[in-house]
C-alpha positions as CSV (number, residue, x, y, z in Angstrom):
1,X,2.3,-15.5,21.3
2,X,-1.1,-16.0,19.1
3,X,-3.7,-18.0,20.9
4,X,-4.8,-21.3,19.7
5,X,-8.2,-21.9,21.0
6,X,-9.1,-25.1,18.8
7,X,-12.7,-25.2,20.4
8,X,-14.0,-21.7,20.0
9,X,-17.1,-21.8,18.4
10,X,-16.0,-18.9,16.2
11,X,-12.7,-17.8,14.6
12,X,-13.6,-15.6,12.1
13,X,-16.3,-13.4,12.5
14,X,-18.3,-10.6,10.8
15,X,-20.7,-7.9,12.0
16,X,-23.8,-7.4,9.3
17,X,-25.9,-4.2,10.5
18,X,-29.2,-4.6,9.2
19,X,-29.3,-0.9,7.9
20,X,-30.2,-2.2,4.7
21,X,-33.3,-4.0,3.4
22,X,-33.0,-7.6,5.0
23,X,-33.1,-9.4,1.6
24,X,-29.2,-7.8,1.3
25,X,-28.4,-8.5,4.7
26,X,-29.0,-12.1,3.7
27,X,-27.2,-11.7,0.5
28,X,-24.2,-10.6,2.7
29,X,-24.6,-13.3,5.1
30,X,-24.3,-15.8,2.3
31,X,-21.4,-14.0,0.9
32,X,-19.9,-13.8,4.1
33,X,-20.3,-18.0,4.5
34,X,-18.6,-18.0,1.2
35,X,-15.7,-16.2,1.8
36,X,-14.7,-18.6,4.8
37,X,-16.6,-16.7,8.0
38,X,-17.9,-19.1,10.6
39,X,-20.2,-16.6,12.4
40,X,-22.2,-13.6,12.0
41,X,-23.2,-10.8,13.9
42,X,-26.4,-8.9,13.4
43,X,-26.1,-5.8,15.0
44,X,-28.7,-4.7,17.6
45,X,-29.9,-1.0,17.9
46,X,-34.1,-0.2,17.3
47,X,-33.2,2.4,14.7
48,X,-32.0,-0.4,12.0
49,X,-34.2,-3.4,11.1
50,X,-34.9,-6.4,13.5
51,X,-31.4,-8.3,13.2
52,X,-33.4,-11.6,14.5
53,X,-35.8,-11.4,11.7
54,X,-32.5,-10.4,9.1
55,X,-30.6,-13.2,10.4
56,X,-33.7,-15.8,10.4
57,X,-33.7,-14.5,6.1
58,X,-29.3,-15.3,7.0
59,X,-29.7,-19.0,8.2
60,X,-32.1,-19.7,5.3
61,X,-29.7,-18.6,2.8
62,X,-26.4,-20.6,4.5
63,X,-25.5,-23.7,5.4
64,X,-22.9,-23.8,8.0
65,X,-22.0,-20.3,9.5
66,X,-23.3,-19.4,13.2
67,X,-25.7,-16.8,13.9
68,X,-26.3,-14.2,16.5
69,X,-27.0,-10.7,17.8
70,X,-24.6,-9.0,18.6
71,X,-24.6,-7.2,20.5
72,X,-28.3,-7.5,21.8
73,X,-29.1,-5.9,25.4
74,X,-31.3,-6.9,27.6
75,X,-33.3,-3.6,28.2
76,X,-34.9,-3.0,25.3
77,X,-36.1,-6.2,25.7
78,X,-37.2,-8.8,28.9
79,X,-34.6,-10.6,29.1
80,X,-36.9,-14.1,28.9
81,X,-38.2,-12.7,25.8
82,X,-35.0,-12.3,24.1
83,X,-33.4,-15.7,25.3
84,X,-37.0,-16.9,23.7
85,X,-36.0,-15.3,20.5
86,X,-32.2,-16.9,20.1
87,X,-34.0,-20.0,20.9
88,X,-36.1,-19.5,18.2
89,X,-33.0,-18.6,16.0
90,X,-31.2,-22.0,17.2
91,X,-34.2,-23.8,16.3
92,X,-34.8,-22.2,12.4
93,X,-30.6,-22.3,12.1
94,X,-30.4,-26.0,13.0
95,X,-28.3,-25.3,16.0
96,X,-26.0,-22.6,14.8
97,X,-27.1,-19.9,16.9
98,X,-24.9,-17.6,19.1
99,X,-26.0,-15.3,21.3
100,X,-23.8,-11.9,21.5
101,X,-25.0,-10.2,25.3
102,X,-23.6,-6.8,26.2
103,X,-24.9,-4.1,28.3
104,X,-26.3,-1.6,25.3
105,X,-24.9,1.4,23.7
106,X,-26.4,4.5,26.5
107,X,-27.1,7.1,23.9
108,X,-29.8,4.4,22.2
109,X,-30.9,3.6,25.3
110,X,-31.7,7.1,26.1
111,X,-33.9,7.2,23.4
112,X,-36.6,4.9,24.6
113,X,-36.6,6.2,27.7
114,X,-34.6,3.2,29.3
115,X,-32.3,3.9,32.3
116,X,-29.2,1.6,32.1
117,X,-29.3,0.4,35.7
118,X,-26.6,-1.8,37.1
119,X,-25.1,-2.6,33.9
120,X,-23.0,-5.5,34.7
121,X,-25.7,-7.4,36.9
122,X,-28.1,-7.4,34.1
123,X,-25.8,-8.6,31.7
124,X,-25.1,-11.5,34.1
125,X,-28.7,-12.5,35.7
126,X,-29.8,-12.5,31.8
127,X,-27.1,-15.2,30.6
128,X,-27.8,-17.2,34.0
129,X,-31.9,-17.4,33.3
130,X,-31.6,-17.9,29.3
131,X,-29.2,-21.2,30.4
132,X,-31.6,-22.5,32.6
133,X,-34.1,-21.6,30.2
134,X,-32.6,-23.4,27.1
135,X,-31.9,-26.9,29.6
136,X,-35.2,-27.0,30.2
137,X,-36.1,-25.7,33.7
138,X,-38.6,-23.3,35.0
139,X,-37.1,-20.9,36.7
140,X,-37.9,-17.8,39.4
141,X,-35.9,-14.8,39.5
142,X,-36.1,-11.7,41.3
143,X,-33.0,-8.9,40.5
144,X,-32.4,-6.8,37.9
145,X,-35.5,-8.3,36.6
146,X,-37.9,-10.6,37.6
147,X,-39.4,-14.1,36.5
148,X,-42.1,-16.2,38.0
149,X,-42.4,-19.8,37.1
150,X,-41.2,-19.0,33.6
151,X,-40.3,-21.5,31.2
152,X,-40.3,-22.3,27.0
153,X,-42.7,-25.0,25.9
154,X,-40.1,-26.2,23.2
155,X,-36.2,-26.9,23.4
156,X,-33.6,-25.3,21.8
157,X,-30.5,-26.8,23.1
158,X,-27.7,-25.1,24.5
159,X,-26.4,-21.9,23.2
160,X,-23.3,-20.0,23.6
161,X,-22.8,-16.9,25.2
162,X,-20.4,-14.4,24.8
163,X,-20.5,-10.8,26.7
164,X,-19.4,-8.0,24.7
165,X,-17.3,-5.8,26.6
166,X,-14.8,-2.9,27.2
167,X,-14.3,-2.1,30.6
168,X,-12.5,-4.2,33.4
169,X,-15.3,-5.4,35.3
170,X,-17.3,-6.3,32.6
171,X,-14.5,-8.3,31.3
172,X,-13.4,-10.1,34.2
173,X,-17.7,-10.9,34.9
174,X,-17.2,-12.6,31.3
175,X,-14.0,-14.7,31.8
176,X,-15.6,-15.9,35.3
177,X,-18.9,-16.5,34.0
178,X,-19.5,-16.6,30.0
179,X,-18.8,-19.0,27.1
180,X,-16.6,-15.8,25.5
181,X,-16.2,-12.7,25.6
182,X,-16.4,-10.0,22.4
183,X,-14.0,-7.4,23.3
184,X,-14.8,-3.7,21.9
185,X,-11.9,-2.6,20.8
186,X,-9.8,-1.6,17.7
187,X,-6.0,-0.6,18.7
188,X,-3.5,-3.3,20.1
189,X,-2.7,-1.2,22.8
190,X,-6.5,-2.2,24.3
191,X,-6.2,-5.9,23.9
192,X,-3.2,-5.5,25.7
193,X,-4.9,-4.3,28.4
194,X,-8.2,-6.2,28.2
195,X,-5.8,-9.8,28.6
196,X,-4.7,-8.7,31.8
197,X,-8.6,-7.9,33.2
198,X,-9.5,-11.3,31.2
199,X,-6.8,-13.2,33.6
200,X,-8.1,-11.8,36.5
201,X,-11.6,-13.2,35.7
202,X,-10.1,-16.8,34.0
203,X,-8.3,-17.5,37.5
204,X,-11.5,-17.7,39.2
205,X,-13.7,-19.5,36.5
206,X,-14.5,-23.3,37.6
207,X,-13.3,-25.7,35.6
208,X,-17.0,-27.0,35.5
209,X,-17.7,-23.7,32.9
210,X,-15.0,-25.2,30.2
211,X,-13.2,-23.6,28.0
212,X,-13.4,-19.9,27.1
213,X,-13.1,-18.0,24.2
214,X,-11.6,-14.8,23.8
215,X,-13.2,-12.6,20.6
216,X,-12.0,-9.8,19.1
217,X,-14.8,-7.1,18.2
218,X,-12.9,-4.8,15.7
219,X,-14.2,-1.7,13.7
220,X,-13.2,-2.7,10.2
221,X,-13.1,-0.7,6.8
222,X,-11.1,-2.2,4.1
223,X,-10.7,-1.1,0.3
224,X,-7.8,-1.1,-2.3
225,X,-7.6,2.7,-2.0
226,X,-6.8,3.6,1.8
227,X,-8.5,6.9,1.6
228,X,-11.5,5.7,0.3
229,X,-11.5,3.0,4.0
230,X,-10.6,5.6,6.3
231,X,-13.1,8.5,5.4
232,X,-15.8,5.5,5.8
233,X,-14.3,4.8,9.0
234,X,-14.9,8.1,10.2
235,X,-18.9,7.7,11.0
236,X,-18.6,4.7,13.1
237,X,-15.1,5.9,14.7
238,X,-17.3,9.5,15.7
239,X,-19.9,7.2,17.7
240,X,-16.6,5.7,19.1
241,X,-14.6,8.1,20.4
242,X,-17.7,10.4,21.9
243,X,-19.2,7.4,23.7
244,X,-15.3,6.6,25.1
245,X,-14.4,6.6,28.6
246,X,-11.6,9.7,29.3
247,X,-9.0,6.9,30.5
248,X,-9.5,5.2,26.7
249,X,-8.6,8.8,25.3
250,X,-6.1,9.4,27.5
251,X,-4.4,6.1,27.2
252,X,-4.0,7.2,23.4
253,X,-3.6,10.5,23.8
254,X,-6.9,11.7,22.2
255,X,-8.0,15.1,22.8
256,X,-11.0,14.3,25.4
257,X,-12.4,17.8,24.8
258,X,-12.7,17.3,21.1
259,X,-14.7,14.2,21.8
260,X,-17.0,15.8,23.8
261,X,-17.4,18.3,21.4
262,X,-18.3,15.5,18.6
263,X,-20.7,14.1,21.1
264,X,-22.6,17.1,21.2
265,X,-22.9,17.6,17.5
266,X,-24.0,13.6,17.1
267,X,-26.6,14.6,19.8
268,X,-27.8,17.8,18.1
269,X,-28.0,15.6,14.8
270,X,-25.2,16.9,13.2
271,X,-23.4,13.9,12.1
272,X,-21.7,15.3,9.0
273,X,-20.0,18.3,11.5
274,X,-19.3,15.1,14.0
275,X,-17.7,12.9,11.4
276,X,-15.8,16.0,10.3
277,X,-14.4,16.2,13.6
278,X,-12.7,13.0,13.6
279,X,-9.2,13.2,13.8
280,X,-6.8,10.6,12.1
281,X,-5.7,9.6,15.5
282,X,-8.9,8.5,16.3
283,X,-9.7,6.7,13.3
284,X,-5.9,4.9,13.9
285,X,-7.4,3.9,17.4
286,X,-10.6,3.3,16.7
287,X,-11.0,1.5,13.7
288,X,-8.8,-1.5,11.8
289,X,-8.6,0.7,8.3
290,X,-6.9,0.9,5.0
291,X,-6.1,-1.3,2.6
292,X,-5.9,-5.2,2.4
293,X,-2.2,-5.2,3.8
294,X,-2.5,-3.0,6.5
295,X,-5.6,-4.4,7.9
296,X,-4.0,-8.2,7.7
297,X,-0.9,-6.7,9.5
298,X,-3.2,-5.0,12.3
299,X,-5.6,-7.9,12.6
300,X,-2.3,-10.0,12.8
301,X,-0.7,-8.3,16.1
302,X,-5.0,-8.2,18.0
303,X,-5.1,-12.0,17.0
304,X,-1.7,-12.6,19.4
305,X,-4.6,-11.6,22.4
306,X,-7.6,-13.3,21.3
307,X,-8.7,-16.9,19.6
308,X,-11.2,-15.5,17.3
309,X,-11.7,-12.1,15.3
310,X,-14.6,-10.8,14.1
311,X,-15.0,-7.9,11.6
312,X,-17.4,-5.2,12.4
313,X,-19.0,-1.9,10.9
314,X,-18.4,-0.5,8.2
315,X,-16.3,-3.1,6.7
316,X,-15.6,-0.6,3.8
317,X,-17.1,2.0,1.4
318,X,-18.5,-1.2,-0.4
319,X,-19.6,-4.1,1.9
320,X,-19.8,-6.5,-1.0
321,X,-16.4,-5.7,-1.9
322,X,-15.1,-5.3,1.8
323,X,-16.2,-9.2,2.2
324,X,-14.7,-10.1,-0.5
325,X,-10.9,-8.3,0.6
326,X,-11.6,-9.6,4.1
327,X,-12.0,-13.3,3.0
328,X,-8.6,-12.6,1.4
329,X,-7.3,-11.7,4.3
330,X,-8.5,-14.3,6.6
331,X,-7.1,-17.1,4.3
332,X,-3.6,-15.2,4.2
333,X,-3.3,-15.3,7.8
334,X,-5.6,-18.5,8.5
335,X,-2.1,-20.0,6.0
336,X,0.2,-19.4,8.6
337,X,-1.6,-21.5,11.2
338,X,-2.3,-24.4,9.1
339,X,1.6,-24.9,8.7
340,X,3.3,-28.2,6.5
């Protein structure tokens, strides 16, 4: 049975990776707000641009759609510092700001130097302080990371927070704790799965914490001509499937040696012989791809598990374009809900 979460703050969602110049990330955004997307997603890694700075160049050229990272970790930051810079985004937005918290991808991570410690209690301890933070209070803190009499000398209001994740404890942390969670995933089969981990977590959330929303955080490519979506699909499913637990492969039936061996190449810096690897399997798992119809009719079965969907890389061999198709596609199937 589809969910019917009426007070989400999202429904429809897109992912914009800043690996383009940020005036065309705001383009998008505004393209995005035009085709009927309530929120966007800048996506966080240090090798693209600063997706604070393109989504402050997003809320100037929009009216209504929420903003946010996601997901943004907080490693590569303090995590005072980044709930300082969604409060800044609330604040230039005029309230529409999100904030999209996961634990960070380890591969980027490893690149500065940054040892992903105790994932899950990070991720938590971060959402508590930027909460107190954005009501106001000063606040000491010594865990995962440490605060001292820290506060903001402006106020940003409250802001929501929903934890990207994958794995169980992660998503039962979320349905206990968060606003939402974004779950990373592409296949059916998953949200399946991640519902019953999200129960676990909802039967122990005080009512005090109110309602929760449950995200999808899909791979996308779309295009008229199917090919065309699914060899796009292969780059981001090749950073996928090597950074995949063995129990996700294995659950599909992926071959967990050839996504070790993609790994390696990706690691080496061989990311045409990694994308070459990709099997059709794994794009079918990994990624919502092909053309218009099928991505409705596989976005229509993940939206029976979750109250909102949101759209992530590549969207399609052209994003313009891939907008466009999924605004389409979001009206077809927002239709059905509307009823007489």
């Amino acid at each position: 049975m589809q969910r019917t979460n009426n007070t989400s703050p999202i429904r429809w969602g897109i992912e914009l990776t800043p690996d383009a110049p940020v005036r065309e990330i705001a383009a998008l955004g505004a393209a995005a707000e035009e085709a009927g997307f309530d929120a966007a997603f800048g996506s966080s890694h240090y090798n693209n641009r600063d997706p604070l700075i393109a989504l402050d160049r997003v809320a100037a050229a929009t009216d209504e759609i929420r903003l946010g990272p996601g997901v943004a970790n907080p490693y590569d930051v303090h995590p005072l510092r980044l709930a300082s810079q969604v409060a800044t985004l609330a604040e230039v937005s005029d309230g529409r700001a999100l904030l999209g918290l996961g634990a960070g991808d380890v591969s980027t991570l490893r690149n500065l130097g940054v040892d992903r410690d105790r994932p899950l209690r990070r991720v938590l301890e971060t959402m508590r302080v930027a909460k107190k933070l954005w009501a106001g209070e000063r606040v000491d803190h010594e865990g995962t990371f440490t605060a001292s009499d820290a506060a903001l000398n402006y106020d940003p209001g409250p802001v929501p927070v929903l934890v990207g994740g994958q794995g169980p404890h992660m998503l039962r942390m979320a349905a206990k704790h968060a606003d939402g969670v974004l779950v990373n995933g592409s296949h059916p089969d998953d949200y399946a799965w991640a519902a019953d981990q999200i129960e676990i977590g909802i039967e122990d959330r005080p009512d005090s914490r109110g309602p929760f929303t449950i995200g999808a955080f899909a791979s996308v490519s779309i295009d008229e001509d199917a090919e065309r979506a699914r060899t796009v699909a292969r780059r981001p499913v090749a950073y996928i499937a090597s950074g995949a637990p063995e129990e996700v492969l294995s659950r599909h039936g992926l071959d967990v040696e050839r996504a070790a061996e993609i790994g390696e190449a990706i690691s080496v810096g061989e990311r045409e012989r990694a994308y070459d690897l990709v099997t059709p399997a794994m794009v079918d798992t990994f990624c919502v791809a092909g053309t218009p119809d099928a991505v409705a009719e596989r976005i229509e079965t993940i939206r029976e598990y979750a109250d909102a969907f949101v759209a992530a890389s590549p969207l399609g061999p052209d994003r313009e374009r891939a907008i466009e198709l999924l605004g389409s596609v979001r009206e077809r199937l927002v239709a059905p809900e509307s009823g007489p």
